[in-house]
Backbone as CSV, one residue per row, in Angstrom:
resi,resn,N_x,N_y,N_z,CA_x,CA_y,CA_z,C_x,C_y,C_z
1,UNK,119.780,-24.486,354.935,118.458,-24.032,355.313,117.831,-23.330,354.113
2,UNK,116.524,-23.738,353.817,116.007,-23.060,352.729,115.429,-21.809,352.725
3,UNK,115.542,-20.954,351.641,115.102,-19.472,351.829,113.718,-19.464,352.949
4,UNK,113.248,-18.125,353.433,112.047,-18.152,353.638,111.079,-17.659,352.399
5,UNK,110.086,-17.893,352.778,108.791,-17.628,351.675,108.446,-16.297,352.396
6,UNK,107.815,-15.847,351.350,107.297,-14.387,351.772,105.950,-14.254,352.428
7,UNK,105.760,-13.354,353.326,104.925,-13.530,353.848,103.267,-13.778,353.496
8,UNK,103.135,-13.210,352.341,102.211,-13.621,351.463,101.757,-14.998,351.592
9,UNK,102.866,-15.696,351.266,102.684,-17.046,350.558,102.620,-18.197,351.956
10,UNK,103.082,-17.457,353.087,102.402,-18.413,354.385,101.344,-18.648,355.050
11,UNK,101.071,-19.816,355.159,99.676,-20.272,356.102,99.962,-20.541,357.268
12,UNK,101.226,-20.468,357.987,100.959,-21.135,359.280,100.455,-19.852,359.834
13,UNK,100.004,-20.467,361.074,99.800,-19.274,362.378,100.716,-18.354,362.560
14,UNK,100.795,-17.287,362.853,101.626,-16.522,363.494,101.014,-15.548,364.174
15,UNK,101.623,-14.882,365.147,101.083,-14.779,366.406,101.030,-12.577,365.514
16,UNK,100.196,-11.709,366.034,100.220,-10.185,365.555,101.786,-10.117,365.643
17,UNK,102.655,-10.073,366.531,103.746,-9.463,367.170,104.901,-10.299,365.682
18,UNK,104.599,-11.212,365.917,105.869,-12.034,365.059,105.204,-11.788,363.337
19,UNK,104.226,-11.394,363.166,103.825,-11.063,361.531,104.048,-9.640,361.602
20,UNK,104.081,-8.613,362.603,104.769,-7.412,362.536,106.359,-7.597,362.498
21,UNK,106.994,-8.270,363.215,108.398,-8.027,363.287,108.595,-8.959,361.426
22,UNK,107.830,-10.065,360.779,108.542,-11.010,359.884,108.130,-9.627,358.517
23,UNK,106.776,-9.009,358.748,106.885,-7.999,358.124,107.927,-6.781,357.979
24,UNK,108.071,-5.914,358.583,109.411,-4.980,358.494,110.561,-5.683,358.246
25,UNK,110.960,-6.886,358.582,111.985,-7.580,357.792,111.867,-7.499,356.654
26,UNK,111.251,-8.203,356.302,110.849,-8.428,354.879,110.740,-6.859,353.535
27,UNK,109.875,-5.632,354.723,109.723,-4.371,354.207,111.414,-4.010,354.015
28,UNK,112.122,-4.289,354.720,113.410,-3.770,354.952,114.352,-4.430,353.957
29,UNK,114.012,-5.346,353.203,114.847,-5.934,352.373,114.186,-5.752,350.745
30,UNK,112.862,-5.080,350.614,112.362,-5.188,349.317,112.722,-3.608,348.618
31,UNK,113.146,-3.740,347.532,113.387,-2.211,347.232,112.099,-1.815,346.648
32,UNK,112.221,-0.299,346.608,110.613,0.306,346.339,110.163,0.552,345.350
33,UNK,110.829,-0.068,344.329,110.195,0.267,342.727,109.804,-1.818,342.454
34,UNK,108.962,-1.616,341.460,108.883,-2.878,341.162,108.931,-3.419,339.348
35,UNK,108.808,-4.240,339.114,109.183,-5.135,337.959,108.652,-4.061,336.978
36,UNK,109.014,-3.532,335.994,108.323,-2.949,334.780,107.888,-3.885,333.722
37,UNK,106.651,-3.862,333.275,106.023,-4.512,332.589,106.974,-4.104,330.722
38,UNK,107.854,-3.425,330.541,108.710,-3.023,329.807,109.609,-3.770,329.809
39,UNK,109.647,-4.193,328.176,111.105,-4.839,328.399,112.320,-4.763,328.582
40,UNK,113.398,-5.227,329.155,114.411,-5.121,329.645,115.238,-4.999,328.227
41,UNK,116.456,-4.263,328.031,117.229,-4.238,326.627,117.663,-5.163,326.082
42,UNK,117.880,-5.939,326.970,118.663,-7.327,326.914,117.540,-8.611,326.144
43,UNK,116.517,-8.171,326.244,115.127,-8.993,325.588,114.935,-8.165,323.951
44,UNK,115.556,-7.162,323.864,114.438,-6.108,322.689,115.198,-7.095,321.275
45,UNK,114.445,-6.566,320.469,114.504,-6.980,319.040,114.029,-8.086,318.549
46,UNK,114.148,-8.386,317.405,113.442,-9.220,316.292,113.755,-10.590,317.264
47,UNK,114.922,-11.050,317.271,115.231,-12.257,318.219,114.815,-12.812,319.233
48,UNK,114.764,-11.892,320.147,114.117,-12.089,321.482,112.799,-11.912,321.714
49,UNK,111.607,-11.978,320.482,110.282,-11.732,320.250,109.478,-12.398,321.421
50,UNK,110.063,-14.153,321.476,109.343,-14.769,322.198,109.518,-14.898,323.781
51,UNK,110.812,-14.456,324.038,111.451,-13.961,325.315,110.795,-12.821,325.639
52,UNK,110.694,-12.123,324.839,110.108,-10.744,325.858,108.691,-11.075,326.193
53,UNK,107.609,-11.459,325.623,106.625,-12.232,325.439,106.711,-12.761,326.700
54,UNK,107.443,-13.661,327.010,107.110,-14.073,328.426,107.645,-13.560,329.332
55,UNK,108.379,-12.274,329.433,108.656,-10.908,330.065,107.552,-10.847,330.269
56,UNK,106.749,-10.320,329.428,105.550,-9.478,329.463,104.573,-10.358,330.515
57,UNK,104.405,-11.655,330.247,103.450,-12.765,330.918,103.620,-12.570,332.391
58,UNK,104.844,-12.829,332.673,105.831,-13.697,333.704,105.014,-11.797,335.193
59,UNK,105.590,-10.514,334.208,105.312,-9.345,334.857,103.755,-9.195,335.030
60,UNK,103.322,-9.377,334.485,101.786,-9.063,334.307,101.360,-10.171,335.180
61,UNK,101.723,-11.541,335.467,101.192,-12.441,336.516,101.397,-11.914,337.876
62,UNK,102.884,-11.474,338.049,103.050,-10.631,339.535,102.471,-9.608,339.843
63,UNK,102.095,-8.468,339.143,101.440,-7.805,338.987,100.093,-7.733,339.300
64,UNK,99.206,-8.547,339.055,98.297,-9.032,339.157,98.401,-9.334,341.022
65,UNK,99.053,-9.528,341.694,99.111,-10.120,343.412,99.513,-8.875,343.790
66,UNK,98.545,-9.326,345.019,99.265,-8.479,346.169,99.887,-8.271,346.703
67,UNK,100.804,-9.190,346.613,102.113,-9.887,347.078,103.062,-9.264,346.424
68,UNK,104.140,-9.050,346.896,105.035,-8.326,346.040,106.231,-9.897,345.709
69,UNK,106.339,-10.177,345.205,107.189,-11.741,345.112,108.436,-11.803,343.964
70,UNK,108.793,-10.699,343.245,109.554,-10.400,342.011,109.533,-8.860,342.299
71,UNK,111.089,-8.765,342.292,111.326,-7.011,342.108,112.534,-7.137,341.223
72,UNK,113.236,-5.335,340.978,114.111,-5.522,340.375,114.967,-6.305,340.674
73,UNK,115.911,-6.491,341.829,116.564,-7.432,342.411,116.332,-8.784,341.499
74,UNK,115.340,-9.297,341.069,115.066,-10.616,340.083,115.396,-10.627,339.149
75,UNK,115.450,-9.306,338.447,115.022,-8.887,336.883,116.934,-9.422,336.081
76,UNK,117.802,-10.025,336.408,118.195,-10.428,336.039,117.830,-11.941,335.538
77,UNK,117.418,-12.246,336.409,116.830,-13.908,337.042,115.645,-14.338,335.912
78,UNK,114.555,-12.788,336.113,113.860,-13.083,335.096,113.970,-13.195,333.887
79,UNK,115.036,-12.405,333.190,115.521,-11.837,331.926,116.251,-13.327,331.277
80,UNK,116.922,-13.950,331.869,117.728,-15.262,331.330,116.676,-16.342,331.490
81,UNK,115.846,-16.670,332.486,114.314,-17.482,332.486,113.548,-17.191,330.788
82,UNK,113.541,-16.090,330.327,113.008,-15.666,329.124,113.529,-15.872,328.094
83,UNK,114.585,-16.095,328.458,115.590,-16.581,326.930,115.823,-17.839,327.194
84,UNK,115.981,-18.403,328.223,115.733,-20.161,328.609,114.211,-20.890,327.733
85,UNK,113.853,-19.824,327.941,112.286,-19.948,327.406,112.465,-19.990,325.931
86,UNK,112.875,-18.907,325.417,113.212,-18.758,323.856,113.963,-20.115,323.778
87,UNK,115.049,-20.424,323.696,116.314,-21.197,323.773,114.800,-22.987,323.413
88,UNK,114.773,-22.802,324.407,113.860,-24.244,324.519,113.136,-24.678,323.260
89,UNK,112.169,-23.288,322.951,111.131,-23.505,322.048,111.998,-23.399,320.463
90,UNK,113.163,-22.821,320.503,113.993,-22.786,319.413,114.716,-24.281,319.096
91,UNK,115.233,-24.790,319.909,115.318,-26.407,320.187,114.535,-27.632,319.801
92,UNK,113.210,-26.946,320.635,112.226,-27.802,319.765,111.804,-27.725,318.594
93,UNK,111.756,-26.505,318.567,111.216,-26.751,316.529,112.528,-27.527,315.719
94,UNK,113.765,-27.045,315.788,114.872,-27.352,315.605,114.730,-28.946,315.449
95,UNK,114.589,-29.747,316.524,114.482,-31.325,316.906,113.001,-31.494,316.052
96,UNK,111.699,-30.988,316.159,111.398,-31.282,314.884,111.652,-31.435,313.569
97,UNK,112.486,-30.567,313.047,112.636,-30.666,311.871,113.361,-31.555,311.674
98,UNK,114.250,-31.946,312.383,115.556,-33.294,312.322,114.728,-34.068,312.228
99,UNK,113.693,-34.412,312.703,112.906,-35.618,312.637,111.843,-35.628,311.167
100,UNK,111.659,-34.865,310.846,110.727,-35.002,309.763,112.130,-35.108,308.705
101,UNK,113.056,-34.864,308.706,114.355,-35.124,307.624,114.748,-36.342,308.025
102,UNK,114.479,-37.142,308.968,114.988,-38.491,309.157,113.972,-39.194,308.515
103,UNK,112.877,-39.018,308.894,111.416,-39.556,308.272,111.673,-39.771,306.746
104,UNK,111.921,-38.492,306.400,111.853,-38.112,304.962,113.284,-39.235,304.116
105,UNK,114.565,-39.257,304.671,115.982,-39.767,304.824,115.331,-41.687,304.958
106,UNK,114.529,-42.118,306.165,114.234,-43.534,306.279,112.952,-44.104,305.211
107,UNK,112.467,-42.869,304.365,111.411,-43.624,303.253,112.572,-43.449,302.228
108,UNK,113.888,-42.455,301.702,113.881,-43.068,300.595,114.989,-44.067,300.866
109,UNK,115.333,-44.084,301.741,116.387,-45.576,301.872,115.991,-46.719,301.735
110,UNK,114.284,-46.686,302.244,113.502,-47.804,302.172,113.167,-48.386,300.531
111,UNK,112.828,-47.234,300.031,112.798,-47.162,298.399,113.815,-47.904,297.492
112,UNK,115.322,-47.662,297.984,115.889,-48.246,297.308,116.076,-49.767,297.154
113,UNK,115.960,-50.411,295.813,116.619,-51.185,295.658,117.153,-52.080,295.899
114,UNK,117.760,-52.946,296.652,119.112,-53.439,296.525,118.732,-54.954,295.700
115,UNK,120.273,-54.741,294.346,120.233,-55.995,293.921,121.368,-56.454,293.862
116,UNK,122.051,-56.924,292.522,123.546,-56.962,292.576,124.571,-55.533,292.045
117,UNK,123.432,-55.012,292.148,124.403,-53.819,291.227,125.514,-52.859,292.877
118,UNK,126.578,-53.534,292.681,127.380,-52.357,293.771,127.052,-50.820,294.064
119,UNK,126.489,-49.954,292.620,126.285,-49.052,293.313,124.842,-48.403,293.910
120,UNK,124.507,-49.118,294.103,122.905,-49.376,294.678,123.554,-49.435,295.555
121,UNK,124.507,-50.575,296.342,124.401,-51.155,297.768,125.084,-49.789,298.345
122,UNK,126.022,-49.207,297.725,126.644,-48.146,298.229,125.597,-46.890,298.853
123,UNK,124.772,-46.761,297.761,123.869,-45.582,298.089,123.056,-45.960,298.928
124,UNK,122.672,-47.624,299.248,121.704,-47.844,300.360,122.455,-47.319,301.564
125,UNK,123.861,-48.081,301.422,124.073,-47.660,302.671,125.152,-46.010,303.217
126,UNK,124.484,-45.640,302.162,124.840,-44.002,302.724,123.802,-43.582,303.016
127,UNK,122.450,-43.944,302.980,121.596,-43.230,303.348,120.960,-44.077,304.598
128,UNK,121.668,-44.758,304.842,121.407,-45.468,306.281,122.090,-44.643,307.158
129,UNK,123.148,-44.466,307.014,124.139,-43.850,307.587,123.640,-42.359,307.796
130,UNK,123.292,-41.638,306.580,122.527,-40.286,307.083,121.309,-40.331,308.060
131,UNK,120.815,-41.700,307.675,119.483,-41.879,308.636,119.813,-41.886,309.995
132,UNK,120.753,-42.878,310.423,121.348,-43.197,311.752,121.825,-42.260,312.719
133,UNK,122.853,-41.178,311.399,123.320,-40.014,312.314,122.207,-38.781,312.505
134,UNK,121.199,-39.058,311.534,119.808,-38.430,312.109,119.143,-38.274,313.331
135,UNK,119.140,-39.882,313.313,118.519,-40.525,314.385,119.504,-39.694,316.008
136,UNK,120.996,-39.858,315.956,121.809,-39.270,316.442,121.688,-37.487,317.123
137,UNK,121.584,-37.166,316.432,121.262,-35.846,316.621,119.943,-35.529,317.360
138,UNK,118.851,-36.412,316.947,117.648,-35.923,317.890,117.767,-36.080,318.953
139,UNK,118.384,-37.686,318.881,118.669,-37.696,320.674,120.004,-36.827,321.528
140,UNK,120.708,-36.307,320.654,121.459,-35.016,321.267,120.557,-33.773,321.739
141,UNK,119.583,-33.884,320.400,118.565,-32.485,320.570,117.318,-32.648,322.143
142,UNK,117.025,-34.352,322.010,116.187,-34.570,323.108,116.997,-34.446,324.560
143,UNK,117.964,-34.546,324.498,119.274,-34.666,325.431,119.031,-33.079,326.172
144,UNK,119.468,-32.272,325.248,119.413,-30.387,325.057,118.054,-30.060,326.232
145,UNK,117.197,-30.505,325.275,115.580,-30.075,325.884,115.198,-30.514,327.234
146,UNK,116.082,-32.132,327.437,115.389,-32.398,329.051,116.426,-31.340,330.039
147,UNK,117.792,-31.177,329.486,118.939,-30.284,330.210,117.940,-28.992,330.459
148,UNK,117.801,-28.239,328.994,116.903,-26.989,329.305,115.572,-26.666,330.359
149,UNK,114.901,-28.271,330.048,113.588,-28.296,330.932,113.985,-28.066,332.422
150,UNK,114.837,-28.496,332.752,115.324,-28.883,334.144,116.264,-27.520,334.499
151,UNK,116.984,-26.681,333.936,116.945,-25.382,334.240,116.297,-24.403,334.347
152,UNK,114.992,-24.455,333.164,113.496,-23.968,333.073,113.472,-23.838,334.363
153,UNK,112.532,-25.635,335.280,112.200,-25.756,336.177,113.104,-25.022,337.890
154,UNK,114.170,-24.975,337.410,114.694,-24.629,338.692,114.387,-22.927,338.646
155,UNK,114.744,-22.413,337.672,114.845,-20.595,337.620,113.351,-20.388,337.723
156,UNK,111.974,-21.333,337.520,110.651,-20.831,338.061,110.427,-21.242,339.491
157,UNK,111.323,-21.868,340.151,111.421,-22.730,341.502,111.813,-21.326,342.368
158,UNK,113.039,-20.516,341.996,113.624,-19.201,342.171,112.722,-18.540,341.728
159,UNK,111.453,-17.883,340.346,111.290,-16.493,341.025,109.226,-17.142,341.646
160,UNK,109.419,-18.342,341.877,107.864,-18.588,342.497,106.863,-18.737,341.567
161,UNK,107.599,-19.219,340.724,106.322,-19.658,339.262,106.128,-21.304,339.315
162,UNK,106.230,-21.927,340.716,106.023,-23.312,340.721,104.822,-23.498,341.681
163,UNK,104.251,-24.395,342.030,103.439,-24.650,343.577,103.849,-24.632,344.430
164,UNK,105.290,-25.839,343.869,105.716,-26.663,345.357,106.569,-25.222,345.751
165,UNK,107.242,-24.464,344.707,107.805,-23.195,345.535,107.391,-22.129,346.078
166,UNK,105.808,-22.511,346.107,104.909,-21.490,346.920,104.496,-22.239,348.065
167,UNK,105.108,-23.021,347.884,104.179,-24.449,349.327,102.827,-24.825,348.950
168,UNK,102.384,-24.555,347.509,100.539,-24.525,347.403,100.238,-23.771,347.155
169,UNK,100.450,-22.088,347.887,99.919,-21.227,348.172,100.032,-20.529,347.167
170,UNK,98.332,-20.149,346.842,98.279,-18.901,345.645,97.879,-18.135,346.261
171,UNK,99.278,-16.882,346.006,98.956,-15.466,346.500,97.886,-15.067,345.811
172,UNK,97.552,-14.007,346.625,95.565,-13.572,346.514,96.102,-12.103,345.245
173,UNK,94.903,-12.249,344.798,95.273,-10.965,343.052,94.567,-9.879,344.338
174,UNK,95.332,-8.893,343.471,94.581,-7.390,343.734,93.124,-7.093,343.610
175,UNK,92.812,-6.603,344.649,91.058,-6.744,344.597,91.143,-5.319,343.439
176,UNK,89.705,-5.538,342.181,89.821,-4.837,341.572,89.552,-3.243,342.137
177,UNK,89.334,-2.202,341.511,88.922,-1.119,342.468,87.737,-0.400,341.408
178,UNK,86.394,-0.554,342.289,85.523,0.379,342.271,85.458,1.458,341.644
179,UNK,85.004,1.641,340.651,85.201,3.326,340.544,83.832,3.912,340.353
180,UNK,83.430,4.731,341.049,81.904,5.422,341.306,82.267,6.400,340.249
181,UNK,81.050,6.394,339.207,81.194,7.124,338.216,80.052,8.306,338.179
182,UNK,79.932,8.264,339.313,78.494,9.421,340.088,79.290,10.322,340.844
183,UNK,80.501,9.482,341.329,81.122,10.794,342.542,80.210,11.050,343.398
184,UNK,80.524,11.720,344.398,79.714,12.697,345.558,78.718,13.603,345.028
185,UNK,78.234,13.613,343.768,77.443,14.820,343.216,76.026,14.574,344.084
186,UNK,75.391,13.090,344.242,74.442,12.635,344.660,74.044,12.911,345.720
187,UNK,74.943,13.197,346.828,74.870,13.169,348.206,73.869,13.840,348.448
């Protein structure tokens, strides 16, 4: 049976009596502090620049609702989502560069030569061979990235950073608040 969704994030009907009782459930299981827009230790430093970064995003989107949908209780959940995040984009540049060195590896192989001289044929085909196991590696690296994407996707499925794991439903933002900069002096 799949989790329930929070009450926020439901549209069906429910009757006063059963959105009071699914409420205090729900009150009864959320603890009373919530996500700090601060990063967690486990994110800090030079390394984790782009991880905390989407700390910062990931908090500031919940934040933003009225909904309470991420508490500490997550903040593990969230914290490895952020370095999944790092991890990915480190991958990809990574698998770029393999590819512009294969690029670079399949023009000068192309360049060479071949006539009767043996050591021509040798060097052609060592640099086929670097090309090939080039070629090799990206698709290990493309291999990496669809694995990562697909853990990505599940840990935003868990903390409600998908649609289908909201059912559709976009929780409503915090109405901004008013501030009368006259006060009661007027009255």
């Amino acid at each position: 049976m799949p989790a329930k969704k929070p009450l926020s994030l439901l549209e069906s009907h429910l009757t006063k009596a059963e959105l009071q009782e699914r409420s205090a459930r729900e009150s009864a299981l959320m603890p009373s502090e919530l996500l700090s827009i601060e990063v967690p230790p486990g994110l800090m430093g030079k390394h984790y620049e782009y991880a905390a970064n989407v700390w910062r995003r990931c908090v500031g989107l919940y934040t933003q609702l009225s909904a309470t949908i991420a508490t500490p209780l997550d903040e593990n959940l969230l914290e490895k989502y952020c370095k999944a995040e790092q991890q990915f984009v480190e991958v990809e540049k990574m698998r770029d560069e393999k590819i512009a060195e294969c690029e670079s590896a399949r023009d000068k192989a192309k360049r060479i030569e071949l006539g009767n001289d043996e050591k021509q044929v040798k060097e052609w085909r060592q640099m086929w061979n670097i090309v090939n196991g080039m070629e090799k590696l990206v698709t290990v690296l493309d291999a990496r990235l669809d694995a990562k994407g697909k853990y990505i996707h599940t840990m935003q499925q868990s903390l409600y950073l998908t649609p289908r794991s909201r059912a559709g439903v976009t929780p409503k933002k915090k109405e901004a608040q008013v501030i009368d900069s006259f006060g009661s002096d007027f009255d």
